[in-house]
C-alpha positions in Angstrom: 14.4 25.2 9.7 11.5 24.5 6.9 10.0 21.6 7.4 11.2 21.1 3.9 14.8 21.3 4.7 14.1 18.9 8.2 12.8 15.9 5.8 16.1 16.9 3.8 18.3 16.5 6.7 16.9 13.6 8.3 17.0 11.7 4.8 20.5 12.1 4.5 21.6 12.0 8.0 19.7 8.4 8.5 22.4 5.5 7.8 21.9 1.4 8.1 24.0 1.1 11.2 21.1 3.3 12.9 18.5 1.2 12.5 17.4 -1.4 14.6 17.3 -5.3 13.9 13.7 -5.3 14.4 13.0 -2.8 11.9 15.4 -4.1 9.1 13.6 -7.7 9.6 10.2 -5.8 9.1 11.7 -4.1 5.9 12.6 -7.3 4.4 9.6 -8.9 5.1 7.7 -6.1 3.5 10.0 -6.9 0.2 9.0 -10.3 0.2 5.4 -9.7 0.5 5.3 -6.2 -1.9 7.2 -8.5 -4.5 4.5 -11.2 -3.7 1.5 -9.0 -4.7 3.3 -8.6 -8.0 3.4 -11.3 -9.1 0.1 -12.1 -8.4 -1.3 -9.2 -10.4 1.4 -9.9 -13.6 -1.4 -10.5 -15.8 -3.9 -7.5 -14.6 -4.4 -5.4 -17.6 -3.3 -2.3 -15.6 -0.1 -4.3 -15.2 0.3 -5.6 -18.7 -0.3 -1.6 -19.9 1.8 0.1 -17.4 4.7 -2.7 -18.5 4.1 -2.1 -22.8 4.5 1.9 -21.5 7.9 0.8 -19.9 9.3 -1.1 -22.6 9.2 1.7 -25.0 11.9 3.2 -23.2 15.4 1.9 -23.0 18.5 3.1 -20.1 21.9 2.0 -19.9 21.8 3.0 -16.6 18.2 1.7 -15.9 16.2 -0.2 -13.6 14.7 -3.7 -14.3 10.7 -3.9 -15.0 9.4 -7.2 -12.9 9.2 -9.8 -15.1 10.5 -9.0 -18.2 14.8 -9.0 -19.3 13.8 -5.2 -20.3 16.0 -2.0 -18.6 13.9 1.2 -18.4 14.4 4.3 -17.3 13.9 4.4 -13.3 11.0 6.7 -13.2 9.3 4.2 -15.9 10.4 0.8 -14.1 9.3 3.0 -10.8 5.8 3.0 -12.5 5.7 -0.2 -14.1 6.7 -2.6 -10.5 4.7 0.2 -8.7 1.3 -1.2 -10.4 1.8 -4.7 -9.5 2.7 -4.0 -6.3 -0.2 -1.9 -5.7 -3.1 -3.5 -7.9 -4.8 -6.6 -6.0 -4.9 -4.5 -2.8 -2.9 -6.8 -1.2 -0.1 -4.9 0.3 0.3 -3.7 3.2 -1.4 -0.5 5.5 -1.0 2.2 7.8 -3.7 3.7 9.5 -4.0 7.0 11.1 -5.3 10.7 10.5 -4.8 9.7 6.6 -4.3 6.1 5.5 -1.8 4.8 3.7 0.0 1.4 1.4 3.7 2.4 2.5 5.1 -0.6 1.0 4.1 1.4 -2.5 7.5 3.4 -1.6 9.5 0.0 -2.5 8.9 0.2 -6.5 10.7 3.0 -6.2 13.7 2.0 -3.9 13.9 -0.5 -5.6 14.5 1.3 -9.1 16.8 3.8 -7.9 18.5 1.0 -6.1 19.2 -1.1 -9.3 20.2 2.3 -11.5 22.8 3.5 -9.2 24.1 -0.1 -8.1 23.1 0.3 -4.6 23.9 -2.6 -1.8 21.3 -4.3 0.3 22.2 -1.8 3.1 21.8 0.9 1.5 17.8 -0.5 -0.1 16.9 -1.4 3.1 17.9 2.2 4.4 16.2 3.8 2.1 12.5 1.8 2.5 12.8 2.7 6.2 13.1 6.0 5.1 10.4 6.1 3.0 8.0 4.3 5.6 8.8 6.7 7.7 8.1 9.8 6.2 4.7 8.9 4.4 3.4 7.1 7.7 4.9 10.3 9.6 2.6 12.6 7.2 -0.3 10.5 7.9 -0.1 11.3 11.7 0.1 15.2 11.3 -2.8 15.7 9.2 -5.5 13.9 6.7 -5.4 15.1 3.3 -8.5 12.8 2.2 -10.9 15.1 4.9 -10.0 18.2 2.3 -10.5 16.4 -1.1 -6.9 15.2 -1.6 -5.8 11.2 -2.2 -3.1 9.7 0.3 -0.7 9.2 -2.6 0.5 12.7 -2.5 2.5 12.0 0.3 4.1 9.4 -1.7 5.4 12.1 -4.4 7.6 13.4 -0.9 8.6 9.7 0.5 9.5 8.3 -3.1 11.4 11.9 -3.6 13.6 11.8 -0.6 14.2 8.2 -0.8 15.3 8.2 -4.0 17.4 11.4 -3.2 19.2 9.3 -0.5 19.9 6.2 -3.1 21.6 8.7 -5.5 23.7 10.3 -2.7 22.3 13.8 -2.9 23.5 16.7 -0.6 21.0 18.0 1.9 20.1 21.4 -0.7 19.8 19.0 -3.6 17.6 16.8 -1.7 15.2 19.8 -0.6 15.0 20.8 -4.2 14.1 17.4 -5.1 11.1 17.0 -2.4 9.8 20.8 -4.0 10.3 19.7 -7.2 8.1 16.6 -6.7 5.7 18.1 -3.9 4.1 21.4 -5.6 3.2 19.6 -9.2 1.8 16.3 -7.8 -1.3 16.6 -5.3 -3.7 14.1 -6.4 -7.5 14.2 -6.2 -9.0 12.3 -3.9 -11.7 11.3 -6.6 -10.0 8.4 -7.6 -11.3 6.3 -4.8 -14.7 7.6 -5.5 -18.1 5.9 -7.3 -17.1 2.9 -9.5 -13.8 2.8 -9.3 -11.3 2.3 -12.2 -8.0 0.9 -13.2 -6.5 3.9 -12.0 -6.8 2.9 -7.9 -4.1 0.5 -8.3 -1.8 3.2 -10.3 -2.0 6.6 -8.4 0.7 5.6 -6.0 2.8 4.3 -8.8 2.8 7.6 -10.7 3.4 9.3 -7.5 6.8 7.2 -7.7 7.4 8.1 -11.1 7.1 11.6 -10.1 9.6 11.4 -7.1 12.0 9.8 -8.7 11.8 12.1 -11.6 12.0 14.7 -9.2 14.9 13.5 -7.7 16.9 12.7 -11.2 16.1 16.5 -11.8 17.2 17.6 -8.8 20.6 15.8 -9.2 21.5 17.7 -12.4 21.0 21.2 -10.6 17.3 21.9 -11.0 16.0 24.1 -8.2 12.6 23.8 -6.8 10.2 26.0 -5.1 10.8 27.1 -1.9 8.5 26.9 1.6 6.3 24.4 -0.1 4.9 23.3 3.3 4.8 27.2 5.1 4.4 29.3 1.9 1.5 31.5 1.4 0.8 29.3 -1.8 1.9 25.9 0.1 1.1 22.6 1.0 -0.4 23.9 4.7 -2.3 26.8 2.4 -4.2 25.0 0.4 -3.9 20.9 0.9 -3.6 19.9 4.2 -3.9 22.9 6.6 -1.0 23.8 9.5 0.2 20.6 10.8 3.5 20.4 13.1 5.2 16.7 12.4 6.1 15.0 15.3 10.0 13.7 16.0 10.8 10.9 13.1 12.2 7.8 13.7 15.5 7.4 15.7 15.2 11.3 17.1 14.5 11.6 20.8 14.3 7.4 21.0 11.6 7.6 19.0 11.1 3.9 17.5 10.2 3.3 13.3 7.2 3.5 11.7 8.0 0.5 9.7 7.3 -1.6 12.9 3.6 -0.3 13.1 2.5 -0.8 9.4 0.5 -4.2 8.8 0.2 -6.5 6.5 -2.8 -7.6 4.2 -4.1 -11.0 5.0 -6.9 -10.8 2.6 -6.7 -8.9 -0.8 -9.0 -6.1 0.2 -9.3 -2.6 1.2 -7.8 -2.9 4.8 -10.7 -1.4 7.0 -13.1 -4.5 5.2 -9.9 -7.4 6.8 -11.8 -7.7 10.4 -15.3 -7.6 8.7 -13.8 -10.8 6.4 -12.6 -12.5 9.5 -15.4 -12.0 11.2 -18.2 -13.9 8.4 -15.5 -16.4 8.0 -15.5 -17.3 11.8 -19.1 -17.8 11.5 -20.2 -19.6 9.1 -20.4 -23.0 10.6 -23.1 -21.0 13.2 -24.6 -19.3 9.8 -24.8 -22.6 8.1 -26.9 -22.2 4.6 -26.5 -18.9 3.3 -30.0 -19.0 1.7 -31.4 -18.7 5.1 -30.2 -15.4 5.4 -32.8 -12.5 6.2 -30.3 -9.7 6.8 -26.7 -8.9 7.4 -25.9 -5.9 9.3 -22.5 -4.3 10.2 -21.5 -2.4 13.1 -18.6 -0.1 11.6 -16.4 3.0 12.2 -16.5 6.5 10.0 -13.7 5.5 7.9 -14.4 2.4 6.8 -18.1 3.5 6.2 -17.0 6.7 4.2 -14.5 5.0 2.0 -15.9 1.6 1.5 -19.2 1.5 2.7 -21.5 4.3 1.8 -21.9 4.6 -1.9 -24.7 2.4 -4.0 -22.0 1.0 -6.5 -19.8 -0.8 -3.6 -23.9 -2.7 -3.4 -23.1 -3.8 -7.4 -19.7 -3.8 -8.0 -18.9 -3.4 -12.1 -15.2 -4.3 -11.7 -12.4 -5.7 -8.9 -11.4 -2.5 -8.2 -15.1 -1.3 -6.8 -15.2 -5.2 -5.7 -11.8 -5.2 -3.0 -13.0 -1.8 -2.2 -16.6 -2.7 -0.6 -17.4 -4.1 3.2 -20.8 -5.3 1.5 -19.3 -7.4 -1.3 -16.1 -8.6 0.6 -18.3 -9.8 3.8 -20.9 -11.5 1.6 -18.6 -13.5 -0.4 -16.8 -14.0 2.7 -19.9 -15.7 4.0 -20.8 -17.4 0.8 -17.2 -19.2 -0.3 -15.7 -19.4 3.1 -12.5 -17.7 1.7 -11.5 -14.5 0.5 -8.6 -14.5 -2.4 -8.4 -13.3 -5.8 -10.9 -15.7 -7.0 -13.4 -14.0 -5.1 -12.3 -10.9 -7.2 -13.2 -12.3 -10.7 -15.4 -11.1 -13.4 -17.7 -13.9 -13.1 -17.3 -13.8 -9.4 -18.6 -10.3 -9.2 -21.3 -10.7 -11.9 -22.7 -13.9 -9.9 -26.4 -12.7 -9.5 -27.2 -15.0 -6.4 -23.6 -13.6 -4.4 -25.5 -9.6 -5.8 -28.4 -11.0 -4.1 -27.1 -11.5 -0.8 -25.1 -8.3 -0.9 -28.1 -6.2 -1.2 -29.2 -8.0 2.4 -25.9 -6.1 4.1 -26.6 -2.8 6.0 -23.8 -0.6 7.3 -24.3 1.2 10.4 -21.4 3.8 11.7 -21.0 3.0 15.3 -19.6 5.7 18.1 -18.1 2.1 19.8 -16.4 0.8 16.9 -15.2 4.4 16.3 -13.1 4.4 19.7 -11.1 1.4 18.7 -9.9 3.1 15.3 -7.3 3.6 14.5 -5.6 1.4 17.1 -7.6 -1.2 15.5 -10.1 -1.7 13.2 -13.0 -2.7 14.5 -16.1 -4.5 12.9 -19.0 -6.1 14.2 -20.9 -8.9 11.9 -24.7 -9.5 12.5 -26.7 -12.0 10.4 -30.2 -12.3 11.2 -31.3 -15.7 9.9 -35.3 -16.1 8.3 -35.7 -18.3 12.0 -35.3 -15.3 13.9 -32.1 -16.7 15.0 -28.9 -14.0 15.3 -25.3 -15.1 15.0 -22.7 -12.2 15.9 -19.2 -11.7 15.9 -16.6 -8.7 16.2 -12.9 -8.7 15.0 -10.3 -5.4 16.1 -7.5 -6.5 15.3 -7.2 -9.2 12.1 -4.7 -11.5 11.2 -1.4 -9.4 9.8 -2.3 -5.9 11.5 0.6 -5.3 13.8 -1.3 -6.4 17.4 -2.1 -9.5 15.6 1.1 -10.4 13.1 1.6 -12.8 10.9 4.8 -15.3 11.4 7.4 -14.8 9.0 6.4 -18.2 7.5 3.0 -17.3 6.9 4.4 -13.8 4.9 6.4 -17.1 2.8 3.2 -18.8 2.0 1.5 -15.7 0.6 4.4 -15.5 -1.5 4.9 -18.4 -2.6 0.9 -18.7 -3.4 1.2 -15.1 -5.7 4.6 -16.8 -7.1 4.4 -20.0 -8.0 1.4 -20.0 -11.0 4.3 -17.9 -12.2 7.4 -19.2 -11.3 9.1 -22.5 -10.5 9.0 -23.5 -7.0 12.9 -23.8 -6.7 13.0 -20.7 -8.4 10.8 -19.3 -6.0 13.0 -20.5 -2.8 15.6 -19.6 -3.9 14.5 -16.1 -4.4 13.0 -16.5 -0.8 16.4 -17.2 0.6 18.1 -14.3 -1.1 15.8 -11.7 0.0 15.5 -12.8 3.6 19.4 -12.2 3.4 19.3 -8.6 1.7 21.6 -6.5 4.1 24.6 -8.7 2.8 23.5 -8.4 -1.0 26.2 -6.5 -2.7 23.9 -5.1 -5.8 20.3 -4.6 -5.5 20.0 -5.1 -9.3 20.1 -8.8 -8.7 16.9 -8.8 -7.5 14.7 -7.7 -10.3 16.1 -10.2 -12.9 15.2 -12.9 -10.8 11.5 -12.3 -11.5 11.8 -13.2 -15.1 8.5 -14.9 -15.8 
């Protein structure tokens, strides 16, 4: 067996009745907090472009882009939710060999879903699915050590999901998993230098692709074969040989679902522990123009990808902003919260809040690299212009999955991202529908209810 055809077997052999409780309650409260973030980025321009794109496309048998009465085509709507969910960097992570933002795979469900009339069963089955095989992936090999971004796995998750919503055979569903793997490796330099709108979208086109790929695939187009093992294939020339381990529900083997985490703060998820850490002491800090230096104790990762190149020191846009430990542990320090204020143009151009970034050092650390990936450890020193030094280290932040947050706390970031939006009935009562989504009997209501 390929590993091709395994993913193909295991995607249509999974059903709802296999899962357990604790990881259909973890699928629903990632629906509530993906739909959350996007509504809180509605008005981002990435959002606002990605929704006109949409819109110029009309399908009987369509999906529903978030906050507009407007059907597209499900590859389209795929793209358009896919961008709000993705753009504040505020939902959720899995970390490992490669990272990952698995809750990216619900734009698509949740297209497909709504185009083929699928029940909450069937929705729910199919984000565990798709949590399982990107996070999966993520274990067997990192694609970002060789050049390539994390949202290629997305193009096979969002494929085979989407396979499993339309009700494809096993053969048709390996075709659509070739047809979206060999066209849609993504480079790696999007998360590179000043970053661009483009951060926020490159998991959302990797849906569009997978459900394109899947829609193919249904109407009898054949895809390359051995796109893993092939002597052009995936292993070739992307990721190297990898073997992937046994997938959820084979050999007892629990759900990946259960070991994703969710954001707490709307920022890159290795800077989460840094933020808690200059929150929890700022009352020892006190006055923030008494600081001589800050200085951070950090592991590879989180120094590679977020704090070792001079523009994550001057930040031009939000993107470069939620993607740098010096900026996100300053302001941290400076307004005592971290939210999407802390993410505005004016926040970012404040030359005082520059000032103090240029103060913060990042050290890698050999001890802060043996708690990661398990955690993700940072250690906060400020040195103060007495001499005095106040420290602190965070592992595991509020929302990572040692540390979780309640299910009303996943409510009140909803509601927060919501309600400037949305009425607050309106929001409750959209609260109370998705809490109860394995007894909803079309998925499609769900997108209409967003309707700003």
């Amino acid at each position: 067996m390929t590993l091709s055809e395994r993913l193909a077997h295991y995607a249509c052999s999974l059903t709802f009745d296999s899962l357990p409780g604790e990881a259909v309650h973890e699928a629903k409260r990632r629906v509530i907090d993906s739909l959350g973030c996007a509504m809180g980025a509605y008005h981002s321009e990435p959002g606002r472009i990605a929704r006109m794109l949409a819109r110029t496309a009309t399908c009987s048998q369509g999906a529903t882009v978030l906050g507009v009465p407007h059907r597209s085509t499900p590859d389209w709507a795929a793209f358009a939710n896919g961008v709000l969910i993705r753009y504040l960097d505020y939902n959720d992570t899995y970390l490992s060999k490669e990272p990952a933002h698995p809750s990216d795979n619900i734009a698509a469900a949740l297209a497909v879903g709504e185009a083929r009339g699928c029940d909450g069963r069937a929705f729910l089955t199919a984000i565990v699915l798709g949590y399982e095989v990107q996070c999966r992936l993520c274990d067997a090999a990192s694609i970002r050590a060789h050049g390539w971004d994390h949202v290629t796995y997305g193009s096979f998750s969002t494929s085979l999901l989407s396979a499993k919503l339309m009700g494809l055979d096993e053969r048709a569903t390996e075709h659509a998993l070739a047809l979206a793997a060999v066209p849609n490796n993504a480079l790696r330099q999007t998360r590179a230098g000043e970053l661009s709108h483009w951060k926020g979208c490159a998991f959302a086109n990797a849906s569009r692709n997978g459900v394109f790929a899947a829609l193919l695939a249904e109407l009898g187009m054949t895809g390359p074969s051995q796109v893993f093992e092939g002597v052009f294939g995936f292993h070739k020339l992307v990721s190297g040989p990898f073997e992937l381990g046994p997938l959820g529900g084979e050999g007892g083997r629990g759900f990946m679902i259960n070991r994703t985490s969710i954001k707490f703060f709307p920022a890159e998820y290795h800077s989460q522990s840094a933020i808690e850490a200059a929150l929890a002491m700022r009352g020892e800090v006190g006055d923030v123009e008494d600081i001589a230096a800050i200085d951070i104790q950090t592991f590879d990762a989180a120094a590679d990808i977020i704090g070792g190149e001079p523009e994550k020191w001057r930040p031009k846009s939000r993107e470069t902003a939620d993607h740098s430990l010096p900026y996100c542990t300053a302001v941290a320090l400076v307004d005592g919260m971290v939210g999407m204020d802390q993410f505005s143009e004016a926040r970012i151009a404040d030359e005082r809040l520059i000032d103090l970034v240029q103060k913060v050092k990042v050290h890698r650390s050999a001890e802060m690299n043996r708690g990661y990936p398990e955690g993700i450890p940072n250690r906060v020193d400020v040195t103060l212009k007495s001499g005095k030094k106040v420290s602190k280290r965070v592992d595991f932040p509020r929302g990572h999955d040692r540390n979780p947050m309640t299910d009303r706390e996943v409510e009140q970031k909803f509601e927060a991202l919501a309600e400037p939006l949305l009425p607050k009935r309106q929001v409750r009562a959209i609260l109370d529908v998705l809490w109860k989504l394995e007894g909803m009997k079309d998925i499609g209501q769900i997108a209409p209810m967003f309707e700003v």
